[in-house]
Biopython code that builds the backbone (N, CA, C, O; Angstrom):
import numpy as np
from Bio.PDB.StructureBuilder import StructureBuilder

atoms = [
    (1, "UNK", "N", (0.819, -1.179, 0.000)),
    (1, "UNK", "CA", (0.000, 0.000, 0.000)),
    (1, "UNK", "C", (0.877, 1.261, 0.000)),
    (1, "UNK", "O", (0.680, 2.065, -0.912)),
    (2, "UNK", "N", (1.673, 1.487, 0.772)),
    (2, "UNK", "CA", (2.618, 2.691, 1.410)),
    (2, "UNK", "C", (3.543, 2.476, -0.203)),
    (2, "UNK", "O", (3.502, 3.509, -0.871)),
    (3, "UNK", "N", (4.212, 1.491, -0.771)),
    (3, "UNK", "CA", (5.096, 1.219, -2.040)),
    (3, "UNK", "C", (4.135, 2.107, -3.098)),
    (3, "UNK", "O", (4.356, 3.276, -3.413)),
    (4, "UNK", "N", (3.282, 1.475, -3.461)),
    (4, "UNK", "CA", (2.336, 1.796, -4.147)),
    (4, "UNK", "C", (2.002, 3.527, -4.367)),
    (4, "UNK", "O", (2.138, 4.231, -5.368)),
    (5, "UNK", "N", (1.664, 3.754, -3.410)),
    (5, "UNK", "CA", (1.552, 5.351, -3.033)),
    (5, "UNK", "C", (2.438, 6.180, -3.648)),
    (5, "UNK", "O", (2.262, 6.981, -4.566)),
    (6, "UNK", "N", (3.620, 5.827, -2.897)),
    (6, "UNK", "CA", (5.290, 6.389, -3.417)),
    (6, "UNK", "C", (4.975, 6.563, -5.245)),
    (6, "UNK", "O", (4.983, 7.598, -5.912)),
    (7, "UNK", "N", (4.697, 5.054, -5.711)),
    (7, "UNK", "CA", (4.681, 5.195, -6.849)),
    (7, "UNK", "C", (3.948, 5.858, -7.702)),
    (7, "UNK", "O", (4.349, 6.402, -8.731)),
    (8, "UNK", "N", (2.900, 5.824, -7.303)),
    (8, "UNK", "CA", (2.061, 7.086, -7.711)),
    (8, "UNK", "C", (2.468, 8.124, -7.919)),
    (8, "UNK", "O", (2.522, 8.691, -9.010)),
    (9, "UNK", "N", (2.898, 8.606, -6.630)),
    (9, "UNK", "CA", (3.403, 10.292, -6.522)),
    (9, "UNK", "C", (4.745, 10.680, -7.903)),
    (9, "UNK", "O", (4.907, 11.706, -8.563)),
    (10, "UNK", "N", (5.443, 9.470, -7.907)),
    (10, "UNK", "CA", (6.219, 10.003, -9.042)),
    (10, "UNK", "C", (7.418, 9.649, -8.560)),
    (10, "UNK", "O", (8.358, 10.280, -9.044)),
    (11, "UNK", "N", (7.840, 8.335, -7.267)),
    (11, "UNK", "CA", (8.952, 8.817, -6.792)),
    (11, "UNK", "C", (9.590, 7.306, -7.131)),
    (11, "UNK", "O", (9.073, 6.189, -7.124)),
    (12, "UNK", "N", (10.921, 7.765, -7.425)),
    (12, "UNK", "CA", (11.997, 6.673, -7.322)),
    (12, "UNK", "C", (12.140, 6.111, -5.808)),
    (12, "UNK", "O", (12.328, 6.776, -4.789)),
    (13, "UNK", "N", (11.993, 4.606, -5.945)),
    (13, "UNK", "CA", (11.917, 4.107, -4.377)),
    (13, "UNK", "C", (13.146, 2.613, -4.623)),
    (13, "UNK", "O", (13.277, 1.848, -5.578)),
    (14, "UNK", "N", (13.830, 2.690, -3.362)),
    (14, "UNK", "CA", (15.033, 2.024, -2.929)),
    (14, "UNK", "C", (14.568, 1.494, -1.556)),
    (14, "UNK", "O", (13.656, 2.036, -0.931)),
    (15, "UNK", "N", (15.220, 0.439, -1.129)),
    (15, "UNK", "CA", (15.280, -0.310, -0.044)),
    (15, "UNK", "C", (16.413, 0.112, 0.543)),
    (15, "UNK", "O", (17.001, 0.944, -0.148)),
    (16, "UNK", "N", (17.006, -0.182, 1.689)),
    (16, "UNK", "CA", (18.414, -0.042, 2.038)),
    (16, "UNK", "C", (18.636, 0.089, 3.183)),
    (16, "UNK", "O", (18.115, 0.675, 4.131)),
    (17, "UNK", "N", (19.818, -0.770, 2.939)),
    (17, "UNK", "CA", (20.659, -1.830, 4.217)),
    (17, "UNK", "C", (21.760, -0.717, 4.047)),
    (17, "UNK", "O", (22.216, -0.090, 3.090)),
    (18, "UNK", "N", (21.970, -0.749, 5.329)),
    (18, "UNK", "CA", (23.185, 0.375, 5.635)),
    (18, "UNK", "C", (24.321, -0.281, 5.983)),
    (18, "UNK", "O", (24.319, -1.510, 6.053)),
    (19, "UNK", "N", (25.830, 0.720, 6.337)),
    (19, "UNK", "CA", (26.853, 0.296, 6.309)),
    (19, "UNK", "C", (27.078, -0.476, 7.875)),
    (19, "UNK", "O", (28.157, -0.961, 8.216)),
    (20, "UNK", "N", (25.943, -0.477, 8.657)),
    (20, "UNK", "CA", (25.818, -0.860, 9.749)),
    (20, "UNK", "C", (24.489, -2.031, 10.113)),
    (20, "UNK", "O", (23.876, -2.388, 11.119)),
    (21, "UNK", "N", (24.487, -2.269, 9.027)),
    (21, "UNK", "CA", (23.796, -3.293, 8.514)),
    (21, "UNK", "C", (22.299, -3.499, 9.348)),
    (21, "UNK", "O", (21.802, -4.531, 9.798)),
    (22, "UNK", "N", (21.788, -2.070, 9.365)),
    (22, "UNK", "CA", (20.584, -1.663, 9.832)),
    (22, "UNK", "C", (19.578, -1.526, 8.130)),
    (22, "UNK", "O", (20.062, -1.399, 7.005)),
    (23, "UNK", "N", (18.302, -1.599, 8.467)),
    (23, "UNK", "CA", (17.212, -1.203, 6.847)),
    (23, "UNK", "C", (16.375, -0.314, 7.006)),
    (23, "UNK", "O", (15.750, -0.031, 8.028)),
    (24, "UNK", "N", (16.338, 0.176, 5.941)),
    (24, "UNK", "CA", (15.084, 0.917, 5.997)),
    (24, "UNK", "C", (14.045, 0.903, 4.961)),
    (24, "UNK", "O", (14.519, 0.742, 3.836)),
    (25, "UNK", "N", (12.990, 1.004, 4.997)),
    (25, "UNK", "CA", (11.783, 0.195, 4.112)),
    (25, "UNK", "C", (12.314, 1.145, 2.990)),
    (25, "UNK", "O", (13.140, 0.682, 2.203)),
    (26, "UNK", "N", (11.930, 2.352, 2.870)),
    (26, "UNK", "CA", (12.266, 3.246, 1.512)),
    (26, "UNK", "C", (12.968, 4.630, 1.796)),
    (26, "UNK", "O", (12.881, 5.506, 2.657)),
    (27, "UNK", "N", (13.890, 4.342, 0.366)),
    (27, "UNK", "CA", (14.183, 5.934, 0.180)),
    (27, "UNK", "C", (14.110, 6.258, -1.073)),
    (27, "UNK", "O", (14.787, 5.870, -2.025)),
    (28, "UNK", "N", (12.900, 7.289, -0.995)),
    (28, "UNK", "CA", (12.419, 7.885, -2.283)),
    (28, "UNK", "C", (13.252, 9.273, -3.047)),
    (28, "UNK", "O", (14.428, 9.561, -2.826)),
    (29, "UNK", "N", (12.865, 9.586, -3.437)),
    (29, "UNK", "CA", (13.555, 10.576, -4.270)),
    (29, "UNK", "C", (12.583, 10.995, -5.608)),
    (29, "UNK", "O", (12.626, 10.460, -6.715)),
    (30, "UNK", "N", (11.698, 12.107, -5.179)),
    (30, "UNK", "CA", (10.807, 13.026, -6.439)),
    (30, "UNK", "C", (11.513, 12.980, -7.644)),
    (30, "UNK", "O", (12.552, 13.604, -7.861)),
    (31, "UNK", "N", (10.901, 12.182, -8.481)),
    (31, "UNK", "CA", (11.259, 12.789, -9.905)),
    (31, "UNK", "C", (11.522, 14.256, -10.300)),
    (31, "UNK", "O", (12.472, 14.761, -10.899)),
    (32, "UNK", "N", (10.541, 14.720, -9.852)),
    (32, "UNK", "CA", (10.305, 15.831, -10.728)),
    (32, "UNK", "C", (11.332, 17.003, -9.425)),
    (32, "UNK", "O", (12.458, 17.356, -9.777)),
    (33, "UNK", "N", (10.928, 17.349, -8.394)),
    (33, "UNK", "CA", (11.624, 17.820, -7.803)),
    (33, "UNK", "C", (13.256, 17.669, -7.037)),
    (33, "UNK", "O", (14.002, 18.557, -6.623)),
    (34, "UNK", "N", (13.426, 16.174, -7.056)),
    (34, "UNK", "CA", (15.032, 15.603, -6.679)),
    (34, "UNK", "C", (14.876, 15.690, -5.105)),
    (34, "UNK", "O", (15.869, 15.363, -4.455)),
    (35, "UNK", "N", (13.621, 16.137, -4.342)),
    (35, "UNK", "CA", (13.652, 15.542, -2.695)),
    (35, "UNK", "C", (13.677, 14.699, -2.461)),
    (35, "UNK", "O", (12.741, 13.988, -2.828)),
    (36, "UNK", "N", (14.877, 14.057, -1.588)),
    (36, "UNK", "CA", (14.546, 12.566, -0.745)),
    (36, "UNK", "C", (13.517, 12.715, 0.348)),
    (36, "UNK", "O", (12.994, 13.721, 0.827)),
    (37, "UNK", "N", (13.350, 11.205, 0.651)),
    (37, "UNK", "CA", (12.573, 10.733, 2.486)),
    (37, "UNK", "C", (13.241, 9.523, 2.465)),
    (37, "UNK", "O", (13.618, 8.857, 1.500)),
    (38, "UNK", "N", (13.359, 9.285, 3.881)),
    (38, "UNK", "CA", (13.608, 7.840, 4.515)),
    (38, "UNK", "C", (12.023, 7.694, 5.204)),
    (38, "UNK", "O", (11.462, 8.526, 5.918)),
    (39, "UNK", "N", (11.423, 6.168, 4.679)),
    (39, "UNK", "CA", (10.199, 6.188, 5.546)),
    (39, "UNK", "C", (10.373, 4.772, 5.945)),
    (39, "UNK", "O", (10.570, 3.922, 5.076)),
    (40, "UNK", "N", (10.328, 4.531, 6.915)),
    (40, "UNK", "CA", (10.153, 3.647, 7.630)),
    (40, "UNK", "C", (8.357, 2.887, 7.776)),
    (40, "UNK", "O", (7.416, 3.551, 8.211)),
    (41, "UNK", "N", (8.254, 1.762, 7.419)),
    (41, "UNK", "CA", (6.856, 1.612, 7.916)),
    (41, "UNK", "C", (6.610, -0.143, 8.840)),
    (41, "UNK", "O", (7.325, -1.133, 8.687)),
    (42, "UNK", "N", (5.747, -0.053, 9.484)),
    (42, "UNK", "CA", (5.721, -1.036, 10.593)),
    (42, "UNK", "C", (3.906, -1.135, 11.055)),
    (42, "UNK", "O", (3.489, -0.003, 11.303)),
    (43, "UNK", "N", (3.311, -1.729, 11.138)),
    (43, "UNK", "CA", (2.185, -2.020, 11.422)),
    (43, "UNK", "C", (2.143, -1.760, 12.837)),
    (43, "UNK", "O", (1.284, -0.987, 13.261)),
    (44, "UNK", "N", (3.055, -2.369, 13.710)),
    (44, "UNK", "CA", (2.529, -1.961, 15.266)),
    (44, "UNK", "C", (4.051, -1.948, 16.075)),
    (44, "UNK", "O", (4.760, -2.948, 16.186)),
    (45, "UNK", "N", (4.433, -0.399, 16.686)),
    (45, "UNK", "CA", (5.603, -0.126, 16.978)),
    (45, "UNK", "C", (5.164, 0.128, 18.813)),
    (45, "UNK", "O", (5.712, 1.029, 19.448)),
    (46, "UNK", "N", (4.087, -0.843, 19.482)),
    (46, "UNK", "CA", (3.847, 0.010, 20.757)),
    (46, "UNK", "C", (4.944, -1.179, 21.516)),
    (46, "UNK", "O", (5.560, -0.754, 22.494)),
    (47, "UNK", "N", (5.173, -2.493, 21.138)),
    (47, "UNK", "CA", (6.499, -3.111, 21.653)),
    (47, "UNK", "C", (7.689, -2.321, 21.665)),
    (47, "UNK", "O", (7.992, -1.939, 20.534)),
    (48, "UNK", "N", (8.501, -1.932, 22.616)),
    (48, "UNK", "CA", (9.531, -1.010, 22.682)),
    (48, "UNK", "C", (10.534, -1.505, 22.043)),
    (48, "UNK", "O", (11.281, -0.764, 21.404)),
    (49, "UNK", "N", (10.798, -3.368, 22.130)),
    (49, "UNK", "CA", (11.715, -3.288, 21.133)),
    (49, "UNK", "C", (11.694, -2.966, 19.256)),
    (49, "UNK", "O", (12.645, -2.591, 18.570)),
    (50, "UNK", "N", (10.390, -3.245, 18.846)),
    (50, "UNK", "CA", (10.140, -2.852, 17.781)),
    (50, "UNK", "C", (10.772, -1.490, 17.658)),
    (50, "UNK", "O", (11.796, -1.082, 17.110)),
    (51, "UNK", "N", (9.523, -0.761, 18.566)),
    (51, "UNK", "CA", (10.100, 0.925, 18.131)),
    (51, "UNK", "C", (11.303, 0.880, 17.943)),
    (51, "UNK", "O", (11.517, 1.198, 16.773)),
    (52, "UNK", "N", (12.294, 0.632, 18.519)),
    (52, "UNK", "CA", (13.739, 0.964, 18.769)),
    (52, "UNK", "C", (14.342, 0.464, 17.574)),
    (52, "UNK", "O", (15.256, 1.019, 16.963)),
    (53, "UNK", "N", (13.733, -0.712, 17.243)),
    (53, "UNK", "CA", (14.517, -1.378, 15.836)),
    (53, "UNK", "C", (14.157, -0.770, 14.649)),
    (53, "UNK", "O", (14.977, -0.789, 13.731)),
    (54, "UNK", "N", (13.141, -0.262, 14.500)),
    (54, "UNK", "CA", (12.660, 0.491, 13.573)),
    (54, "UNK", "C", (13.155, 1.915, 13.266)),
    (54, "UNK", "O", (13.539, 2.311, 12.165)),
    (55, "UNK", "N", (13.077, 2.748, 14.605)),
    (55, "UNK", "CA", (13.875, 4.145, 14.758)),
    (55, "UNK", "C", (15.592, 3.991, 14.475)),
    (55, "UNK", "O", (16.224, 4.946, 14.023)),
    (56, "UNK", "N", (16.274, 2.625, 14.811)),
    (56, "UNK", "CA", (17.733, 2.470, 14.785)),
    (56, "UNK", "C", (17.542, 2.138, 12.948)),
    (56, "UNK", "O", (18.417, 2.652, 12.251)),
    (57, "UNK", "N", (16.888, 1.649, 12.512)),
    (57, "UNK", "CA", (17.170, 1.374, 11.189)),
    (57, "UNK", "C", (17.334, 2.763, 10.175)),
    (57, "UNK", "O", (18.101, 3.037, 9.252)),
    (58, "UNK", "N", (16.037, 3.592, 10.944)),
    (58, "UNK", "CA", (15.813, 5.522, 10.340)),
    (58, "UNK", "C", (16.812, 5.784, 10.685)),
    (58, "UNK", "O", (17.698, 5.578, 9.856)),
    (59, "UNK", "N", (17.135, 6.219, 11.704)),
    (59, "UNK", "CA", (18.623, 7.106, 11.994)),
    (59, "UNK", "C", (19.494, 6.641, 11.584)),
    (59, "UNK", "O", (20.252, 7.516, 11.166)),
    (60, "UNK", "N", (20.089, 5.134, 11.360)),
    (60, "UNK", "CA", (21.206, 5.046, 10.740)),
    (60, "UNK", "C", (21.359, 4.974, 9.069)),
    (60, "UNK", "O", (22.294, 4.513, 8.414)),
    (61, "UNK", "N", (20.471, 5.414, 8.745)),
    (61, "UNK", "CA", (19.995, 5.880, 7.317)),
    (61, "UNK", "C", (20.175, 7.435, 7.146)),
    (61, "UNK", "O", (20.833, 8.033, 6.294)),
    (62, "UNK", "N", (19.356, 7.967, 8.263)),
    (62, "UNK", "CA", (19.545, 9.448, 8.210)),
    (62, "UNK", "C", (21.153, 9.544, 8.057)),
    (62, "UNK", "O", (21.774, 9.808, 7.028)),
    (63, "UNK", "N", (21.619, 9.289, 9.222)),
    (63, "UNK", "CA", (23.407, 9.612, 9.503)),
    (63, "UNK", "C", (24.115, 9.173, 8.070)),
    (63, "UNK", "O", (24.522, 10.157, 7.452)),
    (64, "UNK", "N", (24.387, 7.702, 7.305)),
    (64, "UNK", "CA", (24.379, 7.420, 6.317)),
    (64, "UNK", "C", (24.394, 8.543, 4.878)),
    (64, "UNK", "O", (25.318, 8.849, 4.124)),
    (65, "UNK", "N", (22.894, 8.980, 4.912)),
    (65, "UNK", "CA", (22.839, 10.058, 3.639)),
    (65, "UNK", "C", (22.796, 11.302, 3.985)),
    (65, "UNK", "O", (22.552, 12.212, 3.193)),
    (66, "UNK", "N", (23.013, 11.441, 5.122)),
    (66, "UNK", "CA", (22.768, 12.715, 5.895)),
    (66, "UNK", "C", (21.851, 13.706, 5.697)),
    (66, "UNK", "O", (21.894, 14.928, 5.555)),
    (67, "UNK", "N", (20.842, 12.695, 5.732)),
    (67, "UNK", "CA", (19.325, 13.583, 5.282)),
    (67, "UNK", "C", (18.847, 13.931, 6.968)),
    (67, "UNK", "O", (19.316, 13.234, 7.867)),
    (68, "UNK", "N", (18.044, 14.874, 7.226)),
    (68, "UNK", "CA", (17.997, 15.723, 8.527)),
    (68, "UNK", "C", (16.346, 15.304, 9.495)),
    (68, "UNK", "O", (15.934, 15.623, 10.611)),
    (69, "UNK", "N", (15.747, 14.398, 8.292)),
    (69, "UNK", "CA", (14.378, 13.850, 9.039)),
    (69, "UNK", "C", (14.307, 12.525, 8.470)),
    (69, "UNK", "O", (15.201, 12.333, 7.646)),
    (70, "UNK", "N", (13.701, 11.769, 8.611)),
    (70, "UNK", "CA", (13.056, 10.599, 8.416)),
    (70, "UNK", "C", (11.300, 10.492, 8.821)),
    (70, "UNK", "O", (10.748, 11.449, 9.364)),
    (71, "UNK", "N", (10.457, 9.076, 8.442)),
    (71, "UNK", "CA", (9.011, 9.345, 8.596)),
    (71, "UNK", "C", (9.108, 7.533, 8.969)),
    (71, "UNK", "O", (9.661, 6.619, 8.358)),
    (72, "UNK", "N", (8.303, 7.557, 10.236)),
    (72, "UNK", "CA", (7.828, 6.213, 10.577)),
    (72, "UNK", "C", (6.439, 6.485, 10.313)),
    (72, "UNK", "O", (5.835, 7.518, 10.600)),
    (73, "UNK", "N", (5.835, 5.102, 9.536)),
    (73, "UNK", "CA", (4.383, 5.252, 9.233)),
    (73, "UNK", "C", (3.768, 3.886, 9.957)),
    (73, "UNK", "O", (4.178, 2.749, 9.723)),
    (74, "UNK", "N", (2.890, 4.169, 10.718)),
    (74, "UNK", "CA", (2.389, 2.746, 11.505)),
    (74, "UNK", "C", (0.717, 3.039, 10.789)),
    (74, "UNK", "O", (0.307, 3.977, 10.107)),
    (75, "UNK", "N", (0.161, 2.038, 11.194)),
    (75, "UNK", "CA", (-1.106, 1.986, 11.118)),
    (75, "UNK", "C", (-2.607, 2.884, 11.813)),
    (75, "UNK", "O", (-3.664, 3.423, 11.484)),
    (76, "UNK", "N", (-1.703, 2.529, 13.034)),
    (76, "UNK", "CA", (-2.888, 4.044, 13.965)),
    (76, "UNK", "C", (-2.619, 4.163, 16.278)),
    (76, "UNK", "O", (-3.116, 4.249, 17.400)),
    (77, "UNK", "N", (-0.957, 4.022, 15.054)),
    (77, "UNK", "CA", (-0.468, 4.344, 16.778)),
    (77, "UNK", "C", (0.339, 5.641, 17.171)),
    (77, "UNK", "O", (1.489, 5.612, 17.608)),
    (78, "UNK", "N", (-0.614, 7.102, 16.902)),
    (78, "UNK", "CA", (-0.248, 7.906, 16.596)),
    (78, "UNK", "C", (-0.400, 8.232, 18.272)),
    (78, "UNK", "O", (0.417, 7.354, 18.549)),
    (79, "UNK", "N", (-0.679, 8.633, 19.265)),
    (79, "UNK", "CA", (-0.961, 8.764, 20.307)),
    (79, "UNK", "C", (0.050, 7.986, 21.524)),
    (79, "UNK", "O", (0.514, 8.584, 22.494)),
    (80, "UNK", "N", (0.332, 6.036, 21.116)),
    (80, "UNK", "CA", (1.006, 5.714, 21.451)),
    (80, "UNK", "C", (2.671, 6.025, 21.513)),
    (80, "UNK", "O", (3.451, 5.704, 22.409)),
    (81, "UNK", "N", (2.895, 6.614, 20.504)),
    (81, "UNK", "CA", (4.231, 6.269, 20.187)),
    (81, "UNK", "C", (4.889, 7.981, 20.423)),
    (81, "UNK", "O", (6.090, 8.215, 20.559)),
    (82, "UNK", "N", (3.755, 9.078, 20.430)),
    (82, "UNK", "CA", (4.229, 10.502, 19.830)),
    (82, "UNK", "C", (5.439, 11.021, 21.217)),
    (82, "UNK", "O", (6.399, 11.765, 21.009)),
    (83, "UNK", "N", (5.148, 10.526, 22.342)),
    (83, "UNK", "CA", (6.366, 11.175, 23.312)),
    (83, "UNK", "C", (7.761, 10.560, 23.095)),
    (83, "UNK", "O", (8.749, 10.904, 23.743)),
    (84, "UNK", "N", (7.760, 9.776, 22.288)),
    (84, "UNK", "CA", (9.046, 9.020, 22.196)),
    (84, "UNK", "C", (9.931, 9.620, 20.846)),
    (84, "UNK", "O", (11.123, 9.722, 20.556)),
    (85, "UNK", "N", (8.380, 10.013, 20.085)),
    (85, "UNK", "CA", (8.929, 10.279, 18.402)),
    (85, "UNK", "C", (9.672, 11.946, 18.764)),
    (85, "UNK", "O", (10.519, 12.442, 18.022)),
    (86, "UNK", "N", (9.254, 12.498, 19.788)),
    (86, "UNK", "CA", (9.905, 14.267, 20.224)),
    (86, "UNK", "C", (10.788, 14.065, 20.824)),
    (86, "UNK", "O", (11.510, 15.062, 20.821)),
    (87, "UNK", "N", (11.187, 13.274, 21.394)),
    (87, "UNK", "CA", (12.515, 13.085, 22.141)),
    (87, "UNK", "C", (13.670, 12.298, 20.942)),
    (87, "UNK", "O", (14.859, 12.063, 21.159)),
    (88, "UNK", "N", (13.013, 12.045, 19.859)),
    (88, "UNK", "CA", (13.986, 11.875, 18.871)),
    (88, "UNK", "C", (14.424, 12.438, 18.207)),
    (88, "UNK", "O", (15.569, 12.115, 17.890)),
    (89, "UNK", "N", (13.901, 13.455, 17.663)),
    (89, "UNK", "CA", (14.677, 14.677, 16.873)),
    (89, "UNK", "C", (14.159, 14.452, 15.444)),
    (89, "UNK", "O", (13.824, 13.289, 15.220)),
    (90, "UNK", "N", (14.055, 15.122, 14.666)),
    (90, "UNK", "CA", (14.289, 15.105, 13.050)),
    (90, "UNK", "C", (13.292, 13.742, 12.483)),
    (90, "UNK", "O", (13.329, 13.237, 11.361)),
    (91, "UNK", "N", (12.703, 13.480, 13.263)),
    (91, "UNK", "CA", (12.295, 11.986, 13.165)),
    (91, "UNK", "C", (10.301, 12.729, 12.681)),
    (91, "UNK", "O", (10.184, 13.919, 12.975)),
    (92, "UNK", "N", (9.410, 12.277, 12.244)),
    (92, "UNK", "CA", (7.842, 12.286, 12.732)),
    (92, "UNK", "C", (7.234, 11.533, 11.966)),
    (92, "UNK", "O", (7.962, 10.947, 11.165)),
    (93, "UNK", "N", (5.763, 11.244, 11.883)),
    (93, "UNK", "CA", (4.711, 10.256, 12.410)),
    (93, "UNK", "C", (3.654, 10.400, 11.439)),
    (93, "UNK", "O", (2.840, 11.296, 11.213)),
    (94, "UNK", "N", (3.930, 9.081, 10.840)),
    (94, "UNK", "CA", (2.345, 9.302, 10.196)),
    (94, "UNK", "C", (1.308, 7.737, 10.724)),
    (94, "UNK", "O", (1.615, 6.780, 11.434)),
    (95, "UNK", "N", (0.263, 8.020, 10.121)),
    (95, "UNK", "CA", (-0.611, 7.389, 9.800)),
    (95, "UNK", "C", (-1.291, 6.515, 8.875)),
    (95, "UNK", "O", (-2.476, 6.797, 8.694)),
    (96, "UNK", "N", (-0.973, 5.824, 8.437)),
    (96, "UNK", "CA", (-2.142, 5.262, 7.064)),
    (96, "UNK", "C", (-3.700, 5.226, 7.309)),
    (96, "UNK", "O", (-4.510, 5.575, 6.450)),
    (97, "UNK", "N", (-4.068, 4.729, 8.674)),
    (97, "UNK", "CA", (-5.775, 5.245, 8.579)),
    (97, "UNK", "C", (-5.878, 7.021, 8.318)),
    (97, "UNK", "O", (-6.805, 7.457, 7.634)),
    (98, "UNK", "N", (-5.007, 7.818, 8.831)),
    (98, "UNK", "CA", (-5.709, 9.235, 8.354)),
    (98, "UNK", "C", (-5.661, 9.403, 6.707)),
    (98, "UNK", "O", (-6.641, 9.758, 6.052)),
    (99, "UNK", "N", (-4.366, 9.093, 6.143)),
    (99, "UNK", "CA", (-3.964, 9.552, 4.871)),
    (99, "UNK", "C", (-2.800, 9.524, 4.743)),
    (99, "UNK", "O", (-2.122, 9.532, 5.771)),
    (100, "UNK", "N", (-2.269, 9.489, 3.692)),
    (100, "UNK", "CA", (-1.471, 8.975, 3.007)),
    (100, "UNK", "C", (-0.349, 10.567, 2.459)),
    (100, "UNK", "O", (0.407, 10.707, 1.498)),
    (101, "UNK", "N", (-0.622, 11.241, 3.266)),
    (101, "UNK", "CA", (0.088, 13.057, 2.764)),
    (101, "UNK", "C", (0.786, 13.054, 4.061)),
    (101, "UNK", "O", (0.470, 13.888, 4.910)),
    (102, "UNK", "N", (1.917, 11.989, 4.335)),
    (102, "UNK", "CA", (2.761, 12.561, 5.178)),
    (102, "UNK", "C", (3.882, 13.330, 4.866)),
    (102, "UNK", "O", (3.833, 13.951, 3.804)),
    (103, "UNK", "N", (4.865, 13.423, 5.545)),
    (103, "UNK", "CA", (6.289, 14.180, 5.039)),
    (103, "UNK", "C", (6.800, 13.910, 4.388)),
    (103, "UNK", "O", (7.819, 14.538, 4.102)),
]
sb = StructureBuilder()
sb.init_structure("model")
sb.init_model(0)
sb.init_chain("A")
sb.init_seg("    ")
for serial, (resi, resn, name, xyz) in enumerate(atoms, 1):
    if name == "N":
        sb.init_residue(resn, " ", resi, " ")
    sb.init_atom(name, np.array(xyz, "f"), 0.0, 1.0, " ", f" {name:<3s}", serial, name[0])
structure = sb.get_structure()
């Protein structure tokens, strides 16, 4: 669904395993404009080790391309997860039940 989307919009999409042999679901890159995202996506991140494996896979992607945000997209644990996502920095939060117009 989230692949799909990307593709729509127009964007070149990559997988990628880092030099620290962490992943991250996608990194897109606008055709038309040349912006990247790192998005991370996960169905249910309220297990702490999830979160953590998921956020360690973003950041060491961010650091990697030295892009300054990343986007975890869960399903509808927007409430659960948001004090953890501000104490991360550069990091924020979407949704797939609201829509599909995240960062």
């Amino acid at each position: 669904m989230v692949f799909m989307h990307l593709r729509r919009k127009g964007n070149d999409i990559e997988y990628i395993k880092t030099k620290d042999g962490y992943e991250t679901d996608f990194f897109t890159r606008d055709k038309a404009t040349g912006d990247v995202k790192l998005i991370q996506v996960c169905w249910d991140v309220s297990d702490k080790k999830t979160f953590e494996r998921e956020l360690r896979g973003l950041k060491s992607a961010m650091a990697e391309y030295a892009i300054a945000s990343g986007t975890i997209v869960t399903w509808d644990e927007e409430f659960m997860i948001e004090a953890r996502m501000q104490r991360s920095g550069g990091l924020n939060l979407a949704r797939i039940a609201d829509s599909f117009d995240y960062p």
